[in-house]
mmCIF file of the N, C-alpha and C atoms, coordinates in Angstrom:
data_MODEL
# 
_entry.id   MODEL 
# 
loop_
_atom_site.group_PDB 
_atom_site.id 
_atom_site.type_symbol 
_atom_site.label_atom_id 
_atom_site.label_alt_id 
_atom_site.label_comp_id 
_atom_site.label_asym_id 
_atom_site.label_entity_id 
_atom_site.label_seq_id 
_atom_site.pdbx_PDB_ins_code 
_atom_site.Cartn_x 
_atom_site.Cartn_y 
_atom_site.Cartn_z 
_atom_site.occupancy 
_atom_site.B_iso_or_equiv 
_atom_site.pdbx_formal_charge 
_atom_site.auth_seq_id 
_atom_site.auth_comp_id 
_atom_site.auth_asym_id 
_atom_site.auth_atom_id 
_atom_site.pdbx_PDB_model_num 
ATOM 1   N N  . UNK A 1 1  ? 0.843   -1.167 0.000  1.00 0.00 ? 1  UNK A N  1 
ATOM 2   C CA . UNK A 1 1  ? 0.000   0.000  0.000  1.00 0.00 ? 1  UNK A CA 1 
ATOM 3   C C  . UNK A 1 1  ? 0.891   1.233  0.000  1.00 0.00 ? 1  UNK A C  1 
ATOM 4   N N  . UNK A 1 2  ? 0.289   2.520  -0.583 1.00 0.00 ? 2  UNK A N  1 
ATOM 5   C CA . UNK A 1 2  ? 1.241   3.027  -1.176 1.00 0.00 ? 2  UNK A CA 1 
ATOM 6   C C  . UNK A 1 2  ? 1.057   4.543  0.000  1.00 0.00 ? 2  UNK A C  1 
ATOM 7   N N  . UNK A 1 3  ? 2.107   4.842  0.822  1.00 0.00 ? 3  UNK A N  1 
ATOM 8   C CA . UNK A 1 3  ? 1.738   6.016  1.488  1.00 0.00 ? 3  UNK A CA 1 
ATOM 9   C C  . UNK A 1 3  ? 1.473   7.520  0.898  1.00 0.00 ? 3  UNK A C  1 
ATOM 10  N N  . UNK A 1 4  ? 0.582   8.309  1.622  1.00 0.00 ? 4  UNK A N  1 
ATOM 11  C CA . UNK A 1 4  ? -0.043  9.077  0.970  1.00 0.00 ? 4  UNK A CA 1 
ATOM 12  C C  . UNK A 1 4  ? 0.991   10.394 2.333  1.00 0.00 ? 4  UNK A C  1 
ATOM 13  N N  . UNK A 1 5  ? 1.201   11.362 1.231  1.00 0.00 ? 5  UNK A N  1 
ATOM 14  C CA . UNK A 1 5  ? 1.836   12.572 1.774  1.00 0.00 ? 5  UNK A CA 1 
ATOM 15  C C  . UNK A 1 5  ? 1.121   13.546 2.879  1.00 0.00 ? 5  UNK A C  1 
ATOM 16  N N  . UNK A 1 6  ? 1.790   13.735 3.306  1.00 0.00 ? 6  UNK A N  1 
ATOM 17  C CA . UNK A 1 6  ? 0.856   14.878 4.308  1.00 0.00 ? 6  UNK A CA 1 
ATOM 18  C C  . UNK A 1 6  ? 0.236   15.778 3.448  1.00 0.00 ? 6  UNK A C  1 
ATOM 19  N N  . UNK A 1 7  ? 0.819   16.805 2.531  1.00 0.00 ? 7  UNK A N  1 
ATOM 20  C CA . UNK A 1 7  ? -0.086  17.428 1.904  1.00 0.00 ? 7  UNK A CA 1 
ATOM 21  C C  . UNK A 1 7  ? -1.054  16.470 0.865  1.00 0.00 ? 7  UNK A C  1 
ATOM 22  N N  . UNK A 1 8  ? -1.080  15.829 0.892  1.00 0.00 ? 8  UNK A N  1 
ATOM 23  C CA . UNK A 1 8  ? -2.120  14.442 -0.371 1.00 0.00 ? 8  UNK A CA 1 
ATOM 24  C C  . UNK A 1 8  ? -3.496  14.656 1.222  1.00 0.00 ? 8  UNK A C  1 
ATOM 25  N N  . UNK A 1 9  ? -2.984  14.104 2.245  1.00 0.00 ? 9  UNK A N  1 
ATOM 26  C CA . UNK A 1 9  ? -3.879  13.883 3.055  1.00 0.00 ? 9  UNK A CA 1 
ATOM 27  C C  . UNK A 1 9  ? -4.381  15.148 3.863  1.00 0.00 ? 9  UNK A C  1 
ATOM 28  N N  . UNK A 1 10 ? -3.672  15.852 3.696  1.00 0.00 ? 10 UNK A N  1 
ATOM 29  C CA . UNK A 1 10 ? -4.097  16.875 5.081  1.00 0.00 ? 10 UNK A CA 1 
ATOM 30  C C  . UNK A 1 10 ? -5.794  17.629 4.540  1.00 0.00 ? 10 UNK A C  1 
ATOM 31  N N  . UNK A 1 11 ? -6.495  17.576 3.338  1.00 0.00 ? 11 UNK A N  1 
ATOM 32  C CA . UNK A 1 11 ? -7.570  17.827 3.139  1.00 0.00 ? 11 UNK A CA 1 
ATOM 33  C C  . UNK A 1 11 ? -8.622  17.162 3.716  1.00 0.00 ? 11 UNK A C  1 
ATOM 34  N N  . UNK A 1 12 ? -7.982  15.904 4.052  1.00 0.00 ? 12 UNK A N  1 
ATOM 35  C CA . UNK A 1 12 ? -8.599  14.970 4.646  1.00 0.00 ? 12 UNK A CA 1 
ATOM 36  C C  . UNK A 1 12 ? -9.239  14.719 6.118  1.00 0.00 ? 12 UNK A C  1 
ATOM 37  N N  . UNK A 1 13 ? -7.927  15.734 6.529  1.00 0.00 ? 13 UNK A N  1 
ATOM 38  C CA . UNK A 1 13 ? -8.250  16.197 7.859  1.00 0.00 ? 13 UNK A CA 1 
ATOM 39  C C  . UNK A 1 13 ? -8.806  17.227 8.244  1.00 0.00 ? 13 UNK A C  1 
ATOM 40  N N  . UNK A 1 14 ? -9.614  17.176 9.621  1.00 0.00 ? 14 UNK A N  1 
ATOM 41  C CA . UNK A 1 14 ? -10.590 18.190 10.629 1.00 0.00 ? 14 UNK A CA 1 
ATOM 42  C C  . UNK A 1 14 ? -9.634  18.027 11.348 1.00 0.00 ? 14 UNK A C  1 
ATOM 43  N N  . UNK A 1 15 ? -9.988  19.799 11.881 1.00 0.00 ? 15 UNK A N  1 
ATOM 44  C CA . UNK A 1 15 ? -9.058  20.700 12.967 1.00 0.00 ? 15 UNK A CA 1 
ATOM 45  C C  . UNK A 1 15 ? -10.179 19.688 14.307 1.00 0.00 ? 15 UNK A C  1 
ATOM 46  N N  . UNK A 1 16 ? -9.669  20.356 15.252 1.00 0.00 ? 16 UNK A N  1 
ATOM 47  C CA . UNK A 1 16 ? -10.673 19.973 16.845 1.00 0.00 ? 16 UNK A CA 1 
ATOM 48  C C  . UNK A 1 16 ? -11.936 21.057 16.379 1.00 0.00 ? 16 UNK A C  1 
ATOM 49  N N  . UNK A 1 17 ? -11.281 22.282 15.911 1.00 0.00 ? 17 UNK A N  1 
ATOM 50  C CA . UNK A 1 17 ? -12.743 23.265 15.629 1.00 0.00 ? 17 UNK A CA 1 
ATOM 51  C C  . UNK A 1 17 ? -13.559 22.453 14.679 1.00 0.00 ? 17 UNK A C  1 
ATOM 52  N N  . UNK A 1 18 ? -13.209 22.240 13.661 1.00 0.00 ? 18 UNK A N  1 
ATOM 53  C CA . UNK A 1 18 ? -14.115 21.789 12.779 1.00 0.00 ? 18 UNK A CA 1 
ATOM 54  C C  . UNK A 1 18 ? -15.037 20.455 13.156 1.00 0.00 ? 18 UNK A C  1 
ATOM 55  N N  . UNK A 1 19 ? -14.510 19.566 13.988 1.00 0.00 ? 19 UNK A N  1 
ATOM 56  C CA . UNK A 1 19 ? -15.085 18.970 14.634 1.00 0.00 ? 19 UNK A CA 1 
ATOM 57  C C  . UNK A 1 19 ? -16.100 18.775 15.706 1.00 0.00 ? 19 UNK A C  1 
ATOM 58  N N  . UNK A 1 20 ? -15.894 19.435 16.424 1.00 0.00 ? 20 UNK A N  1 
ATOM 59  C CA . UNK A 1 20 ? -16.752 20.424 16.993 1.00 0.00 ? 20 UNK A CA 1 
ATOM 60  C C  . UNK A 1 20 ? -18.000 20.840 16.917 1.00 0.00 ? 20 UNK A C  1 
ATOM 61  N N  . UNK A 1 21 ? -17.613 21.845 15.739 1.00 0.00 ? 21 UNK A N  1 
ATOM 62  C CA . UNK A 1 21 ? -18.451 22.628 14.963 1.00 0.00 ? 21 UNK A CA 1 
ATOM 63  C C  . UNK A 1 21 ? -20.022 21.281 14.032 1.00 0.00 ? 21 UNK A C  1 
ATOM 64  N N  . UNK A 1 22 ? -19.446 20.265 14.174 1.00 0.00 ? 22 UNK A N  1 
ATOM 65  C CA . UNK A 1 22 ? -20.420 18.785 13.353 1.00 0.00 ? 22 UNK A CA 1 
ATOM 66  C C  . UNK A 1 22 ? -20.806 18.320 14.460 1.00 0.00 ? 22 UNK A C  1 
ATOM 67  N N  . UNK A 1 23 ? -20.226 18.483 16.083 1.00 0.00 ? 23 UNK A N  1 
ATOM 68  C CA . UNK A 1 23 ? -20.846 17.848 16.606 1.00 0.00 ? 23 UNK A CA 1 
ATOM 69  C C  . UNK A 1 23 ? -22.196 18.501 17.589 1.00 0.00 ? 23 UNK A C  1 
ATOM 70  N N  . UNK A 1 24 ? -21.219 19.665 17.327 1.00 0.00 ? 24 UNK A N  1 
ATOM 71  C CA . UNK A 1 24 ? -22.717 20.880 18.658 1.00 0.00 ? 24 UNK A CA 1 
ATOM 72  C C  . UNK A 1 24 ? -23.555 20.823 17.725 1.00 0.00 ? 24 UNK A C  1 
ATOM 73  N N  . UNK A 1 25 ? -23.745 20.702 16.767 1.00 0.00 ? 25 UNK A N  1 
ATOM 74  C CA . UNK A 1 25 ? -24.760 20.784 15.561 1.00 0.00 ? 25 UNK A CA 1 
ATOM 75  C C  . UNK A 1 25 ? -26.216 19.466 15.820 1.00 0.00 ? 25 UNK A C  1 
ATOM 76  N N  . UNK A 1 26 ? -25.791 18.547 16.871 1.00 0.00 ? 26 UNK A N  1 
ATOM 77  C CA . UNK A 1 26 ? -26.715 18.110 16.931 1.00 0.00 ? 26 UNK A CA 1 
ATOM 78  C C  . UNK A 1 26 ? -26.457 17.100 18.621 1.00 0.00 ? 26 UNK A C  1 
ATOM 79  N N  . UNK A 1 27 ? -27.288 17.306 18.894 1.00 0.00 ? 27 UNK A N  1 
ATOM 80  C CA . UNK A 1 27 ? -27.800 17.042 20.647 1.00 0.00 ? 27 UNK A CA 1 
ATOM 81  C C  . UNK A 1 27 ? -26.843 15.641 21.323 1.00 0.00 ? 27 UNK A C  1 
ATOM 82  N N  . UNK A 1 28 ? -27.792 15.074 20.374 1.00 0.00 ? 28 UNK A N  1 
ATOM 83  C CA . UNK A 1 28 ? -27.266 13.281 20.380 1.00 0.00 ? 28 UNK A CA 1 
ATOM 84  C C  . UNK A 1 28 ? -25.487 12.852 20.085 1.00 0.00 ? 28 UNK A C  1 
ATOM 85  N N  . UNK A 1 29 ? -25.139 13.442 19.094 1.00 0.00 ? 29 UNK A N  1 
ATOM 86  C CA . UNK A 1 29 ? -23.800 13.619 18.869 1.00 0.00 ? 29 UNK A CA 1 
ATOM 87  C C  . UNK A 1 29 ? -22.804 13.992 19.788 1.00 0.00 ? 29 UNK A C  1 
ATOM 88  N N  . UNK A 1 30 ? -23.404 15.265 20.204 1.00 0.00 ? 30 UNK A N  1 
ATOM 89  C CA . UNK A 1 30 ? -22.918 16.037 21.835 1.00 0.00 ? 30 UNK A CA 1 
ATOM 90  C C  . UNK A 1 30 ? -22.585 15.025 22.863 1.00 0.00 ? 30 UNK A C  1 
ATOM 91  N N  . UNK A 1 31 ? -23.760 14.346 23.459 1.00 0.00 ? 31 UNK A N  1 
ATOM 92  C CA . UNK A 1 31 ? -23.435 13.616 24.377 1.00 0.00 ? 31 UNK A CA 1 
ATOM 93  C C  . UNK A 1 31 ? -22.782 12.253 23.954 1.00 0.00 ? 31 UNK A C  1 
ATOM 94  N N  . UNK A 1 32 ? -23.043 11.421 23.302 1.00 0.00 ? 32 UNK A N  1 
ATOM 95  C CA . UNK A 1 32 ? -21.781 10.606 22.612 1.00 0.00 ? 32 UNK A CA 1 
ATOM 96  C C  . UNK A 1 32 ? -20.636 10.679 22.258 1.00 0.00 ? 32 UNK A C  1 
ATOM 97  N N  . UNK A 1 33 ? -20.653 11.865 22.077 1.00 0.00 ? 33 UNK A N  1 
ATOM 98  C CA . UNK A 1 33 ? -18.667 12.566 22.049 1.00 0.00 ? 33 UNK A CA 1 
ATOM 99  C C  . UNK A 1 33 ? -18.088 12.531 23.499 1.00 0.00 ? 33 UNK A C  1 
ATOM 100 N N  . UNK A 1 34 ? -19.190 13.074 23.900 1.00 0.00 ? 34 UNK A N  1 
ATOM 101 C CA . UNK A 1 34 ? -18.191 13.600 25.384 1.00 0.00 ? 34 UNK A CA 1 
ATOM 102 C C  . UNK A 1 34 ? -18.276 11.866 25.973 1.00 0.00 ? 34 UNK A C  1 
ATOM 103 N N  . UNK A 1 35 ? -18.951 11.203 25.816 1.00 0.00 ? 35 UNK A N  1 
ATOM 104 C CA . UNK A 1 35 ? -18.558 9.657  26.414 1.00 0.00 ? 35 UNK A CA 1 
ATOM 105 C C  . UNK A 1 35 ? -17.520 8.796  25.620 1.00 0.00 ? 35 UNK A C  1 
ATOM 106 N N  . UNK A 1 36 ? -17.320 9.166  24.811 1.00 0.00 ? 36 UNK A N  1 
ATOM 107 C CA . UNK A 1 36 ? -16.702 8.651  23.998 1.00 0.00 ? 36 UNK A CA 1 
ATOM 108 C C  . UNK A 1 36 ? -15.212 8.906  23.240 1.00 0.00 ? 36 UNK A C  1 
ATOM 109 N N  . UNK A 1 37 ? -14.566 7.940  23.083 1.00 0.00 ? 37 UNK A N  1 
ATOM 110 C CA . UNK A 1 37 ? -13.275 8.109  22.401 1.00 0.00 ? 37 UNK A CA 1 
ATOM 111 C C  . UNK A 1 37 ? -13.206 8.469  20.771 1.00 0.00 ? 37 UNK A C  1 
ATOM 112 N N  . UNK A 1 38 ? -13.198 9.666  20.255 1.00 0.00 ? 38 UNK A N  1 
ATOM 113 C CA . UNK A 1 38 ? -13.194 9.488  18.973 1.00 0.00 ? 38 UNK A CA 1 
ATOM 114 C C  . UNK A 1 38 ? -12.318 9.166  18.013 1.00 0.00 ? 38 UNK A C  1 
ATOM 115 N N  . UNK A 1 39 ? -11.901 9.204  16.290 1.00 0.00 ? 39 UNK A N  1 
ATOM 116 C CA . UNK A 1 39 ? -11.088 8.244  16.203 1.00 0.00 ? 39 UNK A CA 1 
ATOM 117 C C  . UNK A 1 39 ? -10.097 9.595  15.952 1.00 0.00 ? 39 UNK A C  1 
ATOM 118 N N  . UNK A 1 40 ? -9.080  9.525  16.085 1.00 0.00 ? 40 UNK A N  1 
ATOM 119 C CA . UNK A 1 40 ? -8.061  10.674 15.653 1.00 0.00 ? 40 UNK A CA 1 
ATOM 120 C C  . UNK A 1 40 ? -6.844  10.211 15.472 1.00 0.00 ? 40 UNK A C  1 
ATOM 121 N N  . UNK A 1 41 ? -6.304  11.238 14.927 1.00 0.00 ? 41 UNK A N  1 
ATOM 122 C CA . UNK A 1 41 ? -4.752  10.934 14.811 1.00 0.00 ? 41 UNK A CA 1 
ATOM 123 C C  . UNK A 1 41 ? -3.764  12.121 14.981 1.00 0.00 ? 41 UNK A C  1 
ATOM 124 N N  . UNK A 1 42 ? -2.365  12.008 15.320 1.00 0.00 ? 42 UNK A N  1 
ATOM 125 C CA . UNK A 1 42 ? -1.288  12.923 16.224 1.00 0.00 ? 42 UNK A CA 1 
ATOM 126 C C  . UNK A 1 42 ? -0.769  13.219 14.765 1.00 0.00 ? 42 UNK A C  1 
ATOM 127 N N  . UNK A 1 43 ? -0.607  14.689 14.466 1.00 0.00 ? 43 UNK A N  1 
ATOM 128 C CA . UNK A 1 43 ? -0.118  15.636 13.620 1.00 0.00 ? 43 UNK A CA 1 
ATOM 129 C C  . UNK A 1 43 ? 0.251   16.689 13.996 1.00 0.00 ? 43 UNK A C  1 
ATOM 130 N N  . UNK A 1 44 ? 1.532   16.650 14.085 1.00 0.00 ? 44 UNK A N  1 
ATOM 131 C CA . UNK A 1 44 ? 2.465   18.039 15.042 1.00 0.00 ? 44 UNK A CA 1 
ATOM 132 C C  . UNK A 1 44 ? 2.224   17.918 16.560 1.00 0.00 ? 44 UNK A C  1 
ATOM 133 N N  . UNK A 1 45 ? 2.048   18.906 16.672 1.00 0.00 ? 45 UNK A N  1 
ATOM 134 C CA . UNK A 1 45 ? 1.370   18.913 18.661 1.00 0.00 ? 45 UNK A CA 1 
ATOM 135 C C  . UNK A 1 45 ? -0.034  18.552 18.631 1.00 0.00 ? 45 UNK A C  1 
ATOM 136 N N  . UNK A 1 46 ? -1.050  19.057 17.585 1.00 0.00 ? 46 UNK A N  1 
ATOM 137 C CA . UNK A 1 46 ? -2.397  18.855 17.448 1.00 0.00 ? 46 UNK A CA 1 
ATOM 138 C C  . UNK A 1 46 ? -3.232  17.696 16.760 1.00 0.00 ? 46 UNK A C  1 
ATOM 139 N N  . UNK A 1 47 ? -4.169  17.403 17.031 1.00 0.00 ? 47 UNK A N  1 
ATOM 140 C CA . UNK A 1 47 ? -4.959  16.078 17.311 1.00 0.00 ? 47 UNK A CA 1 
ATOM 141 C C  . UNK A 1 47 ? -5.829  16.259 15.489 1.00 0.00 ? 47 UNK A C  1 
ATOM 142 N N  . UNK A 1 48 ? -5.811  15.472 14.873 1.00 0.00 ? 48 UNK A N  1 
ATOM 143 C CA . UNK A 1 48 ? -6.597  15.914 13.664 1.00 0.00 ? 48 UNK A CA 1 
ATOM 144 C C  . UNK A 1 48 ? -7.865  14.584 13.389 1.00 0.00 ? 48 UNK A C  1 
ATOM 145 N N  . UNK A 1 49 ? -9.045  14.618 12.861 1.00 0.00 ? 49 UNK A N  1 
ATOM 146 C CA . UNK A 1 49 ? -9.731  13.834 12.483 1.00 0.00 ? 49 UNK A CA 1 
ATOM 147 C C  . UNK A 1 49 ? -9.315  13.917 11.198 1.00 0.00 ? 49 UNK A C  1 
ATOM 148 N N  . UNK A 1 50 ? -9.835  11.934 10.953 1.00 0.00 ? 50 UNK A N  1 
ATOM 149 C CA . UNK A 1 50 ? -10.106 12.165 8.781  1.00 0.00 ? 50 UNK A CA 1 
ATOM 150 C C  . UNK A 1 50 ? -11.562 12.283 9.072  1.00 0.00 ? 50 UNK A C  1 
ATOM 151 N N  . UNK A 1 51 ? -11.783 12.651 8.039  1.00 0.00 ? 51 UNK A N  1 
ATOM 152 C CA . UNK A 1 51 ? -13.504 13.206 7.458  1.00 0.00 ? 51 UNK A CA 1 
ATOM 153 C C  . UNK A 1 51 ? -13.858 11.986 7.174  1.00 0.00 ? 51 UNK A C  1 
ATOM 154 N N  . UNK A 1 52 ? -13.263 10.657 6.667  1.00 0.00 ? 52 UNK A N  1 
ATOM 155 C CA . UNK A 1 52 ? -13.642 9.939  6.444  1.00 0.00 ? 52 UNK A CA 1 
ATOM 156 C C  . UNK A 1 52 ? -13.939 8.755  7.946  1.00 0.00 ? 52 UNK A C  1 
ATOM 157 N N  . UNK A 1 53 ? -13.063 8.936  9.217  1.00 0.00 ? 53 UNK A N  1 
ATOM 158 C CA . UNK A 1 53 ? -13.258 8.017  10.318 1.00 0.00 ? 53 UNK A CA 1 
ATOM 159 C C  . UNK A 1 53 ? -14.505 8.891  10.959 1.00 0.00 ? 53 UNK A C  1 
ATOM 160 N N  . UNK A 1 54 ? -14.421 9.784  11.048 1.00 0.00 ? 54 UNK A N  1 
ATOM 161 C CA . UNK A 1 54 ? -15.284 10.649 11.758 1.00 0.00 ? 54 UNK A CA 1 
ATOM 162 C C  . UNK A 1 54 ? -16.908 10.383 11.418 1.00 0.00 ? 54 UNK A C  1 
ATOM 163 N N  . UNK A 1 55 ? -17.383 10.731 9.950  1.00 0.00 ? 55 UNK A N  1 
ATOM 164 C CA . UNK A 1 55 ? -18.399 10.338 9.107  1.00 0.00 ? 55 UNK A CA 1 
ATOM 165 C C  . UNK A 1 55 ? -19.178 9.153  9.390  1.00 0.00 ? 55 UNK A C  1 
ATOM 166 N N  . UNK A 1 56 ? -17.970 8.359  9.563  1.00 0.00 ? 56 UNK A N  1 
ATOM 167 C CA . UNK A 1 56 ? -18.186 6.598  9.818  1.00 0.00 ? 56 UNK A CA 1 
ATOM 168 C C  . UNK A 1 56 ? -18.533 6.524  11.005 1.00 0.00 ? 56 UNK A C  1 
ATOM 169 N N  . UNK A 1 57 ? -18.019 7.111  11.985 1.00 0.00 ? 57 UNK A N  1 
ATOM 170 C CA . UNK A 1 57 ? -18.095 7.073  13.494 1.00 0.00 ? 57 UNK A CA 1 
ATOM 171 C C  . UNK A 1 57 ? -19.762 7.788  13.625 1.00 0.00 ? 57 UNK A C  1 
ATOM 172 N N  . UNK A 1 58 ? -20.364 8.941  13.234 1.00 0.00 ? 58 UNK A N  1 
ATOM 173 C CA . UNK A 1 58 ? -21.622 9.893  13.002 1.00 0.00 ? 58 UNK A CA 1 
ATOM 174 C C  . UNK A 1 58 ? -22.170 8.479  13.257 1.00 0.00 ? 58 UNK A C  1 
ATOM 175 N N  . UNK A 1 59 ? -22.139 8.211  11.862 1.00 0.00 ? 59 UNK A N  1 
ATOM 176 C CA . UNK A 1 59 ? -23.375 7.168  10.782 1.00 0.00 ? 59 UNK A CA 1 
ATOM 177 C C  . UNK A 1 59 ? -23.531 5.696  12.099 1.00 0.00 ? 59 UNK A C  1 
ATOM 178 N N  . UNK A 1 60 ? -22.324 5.242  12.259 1.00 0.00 ? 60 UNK A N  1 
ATOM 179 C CA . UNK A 1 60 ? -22.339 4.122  13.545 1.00 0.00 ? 60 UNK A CA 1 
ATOM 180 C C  . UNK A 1 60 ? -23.492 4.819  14.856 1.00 0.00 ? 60 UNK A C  1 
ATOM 181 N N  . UNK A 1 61 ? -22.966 5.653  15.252 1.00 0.00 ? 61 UNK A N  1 
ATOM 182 C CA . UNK A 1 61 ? -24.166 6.468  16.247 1.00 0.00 ? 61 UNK A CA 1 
ATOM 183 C C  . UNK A 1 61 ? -25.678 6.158  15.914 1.00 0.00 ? 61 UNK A C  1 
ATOM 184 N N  . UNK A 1 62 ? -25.804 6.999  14.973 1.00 0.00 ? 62 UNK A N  1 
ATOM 185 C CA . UNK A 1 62 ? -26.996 7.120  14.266 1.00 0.00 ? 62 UNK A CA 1 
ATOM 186 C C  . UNK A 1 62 ? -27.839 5.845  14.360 1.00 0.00 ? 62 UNK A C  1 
ATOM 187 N N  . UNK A 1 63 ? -26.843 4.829  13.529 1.00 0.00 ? 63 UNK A N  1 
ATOM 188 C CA . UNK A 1 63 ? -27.907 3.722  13.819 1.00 0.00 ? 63 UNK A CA 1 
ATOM 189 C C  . UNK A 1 63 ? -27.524 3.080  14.653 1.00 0.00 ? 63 UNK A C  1 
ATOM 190 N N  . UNK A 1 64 ? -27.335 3.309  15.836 1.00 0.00 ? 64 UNK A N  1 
ATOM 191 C CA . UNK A 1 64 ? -27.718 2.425  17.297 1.00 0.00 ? 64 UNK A CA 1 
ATOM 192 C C  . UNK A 1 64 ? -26.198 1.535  17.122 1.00 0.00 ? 64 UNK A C  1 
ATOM 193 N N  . UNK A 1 65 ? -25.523 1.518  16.591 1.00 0.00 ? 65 UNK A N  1 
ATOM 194 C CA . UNK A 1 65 ? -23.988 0.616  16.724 1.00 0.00 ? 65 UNK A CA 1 
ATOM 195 C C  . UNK A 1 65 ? -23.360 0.690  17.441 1.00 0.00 ? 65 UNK A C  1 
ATOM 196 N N  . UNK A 1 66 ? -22.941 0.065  18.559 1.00 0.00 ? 66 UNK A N  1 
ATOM 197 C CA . UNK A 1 66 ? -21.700 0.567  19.413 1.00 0.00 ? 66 UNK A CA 1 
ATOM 198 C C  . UNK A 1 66 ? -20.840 0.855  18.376 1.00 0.00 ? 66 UNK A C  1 
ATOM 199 N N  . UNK A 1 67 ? -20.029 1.482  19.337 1.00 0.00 ? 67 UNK A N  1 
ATOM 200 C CA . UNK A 1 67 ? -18.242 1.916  18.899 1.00 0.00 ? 67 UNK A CA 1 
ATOM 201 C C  . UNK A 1 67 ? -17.590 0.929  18.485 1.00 0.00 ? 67 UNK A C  1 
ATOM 202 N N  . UNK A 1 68 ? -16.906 1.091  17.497 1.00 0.00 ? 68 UNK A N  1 
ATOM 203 C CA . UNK A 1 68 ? -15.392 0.861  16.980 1.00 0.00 ? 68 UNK A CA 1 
ATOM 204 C C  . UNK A 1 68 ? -14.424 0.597  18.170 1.00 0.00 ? 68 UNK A C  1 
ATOM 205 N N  . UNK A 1 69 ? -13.857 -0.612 18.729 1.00 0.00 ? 69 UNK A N  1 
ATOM 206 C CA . UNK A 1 69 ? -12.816 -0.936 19.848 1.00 0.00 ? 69 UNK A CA 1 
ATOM 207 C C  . UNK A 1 69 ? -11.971 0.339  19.598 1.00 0.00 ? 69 UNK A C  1 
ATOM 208 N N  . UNK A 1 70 ? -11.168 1.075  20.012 1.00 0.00 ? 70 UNK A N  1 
ATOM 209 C CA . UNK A 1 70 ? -9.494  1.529  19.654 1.00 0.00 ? 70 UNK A CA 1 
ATOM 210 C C  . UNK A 1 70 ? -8.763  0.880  19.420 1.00 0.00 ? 70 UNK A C  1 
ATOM 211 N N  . UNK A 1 71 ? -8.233  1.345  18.496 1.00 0.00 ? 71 UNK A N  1 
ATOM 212 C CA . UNK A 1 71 ? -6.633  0.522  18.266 1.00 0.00 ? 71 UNK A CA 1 
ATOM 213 C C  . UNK A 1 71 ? -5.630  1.049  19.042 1.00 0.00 ? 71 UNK A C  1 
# 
């Protein structure tokens, strides 16, 4: 598998604001965040989501799925 560059990926990534910002947006989300581990990853000093684990993580909520273990 072929690694993808920081700038290839970094579109990919949500700030903590932007994250945030998807989750105050709705009630249910709110309180499942704050219980919950979300999926992220270490870039510089700061914590970044992909749009794509995050999305996945929403949609799991939504329909009644537990969580994803951590790796």
């Amino acid at each position: 598998m072929a690694k993808r560059s920081i700038a290839e990926s970094s579109s990919d990534l949500l700030t903590t604001e932007e994250v945030m910002e998807r989750l105050l947006a709705d009630e249910s989300l709110r309180r499942s965040a704050a219980r919950c581990v979300l999926p992220a990853i270490r870039h510089g000093k700061e914590w970044r989501f992909r749009k794509r684990d995050l999305d996945a993580w929403i949609e799991r909520h939504r329909s009644g799925l537990p969580p994803l273990p951590s790796a």
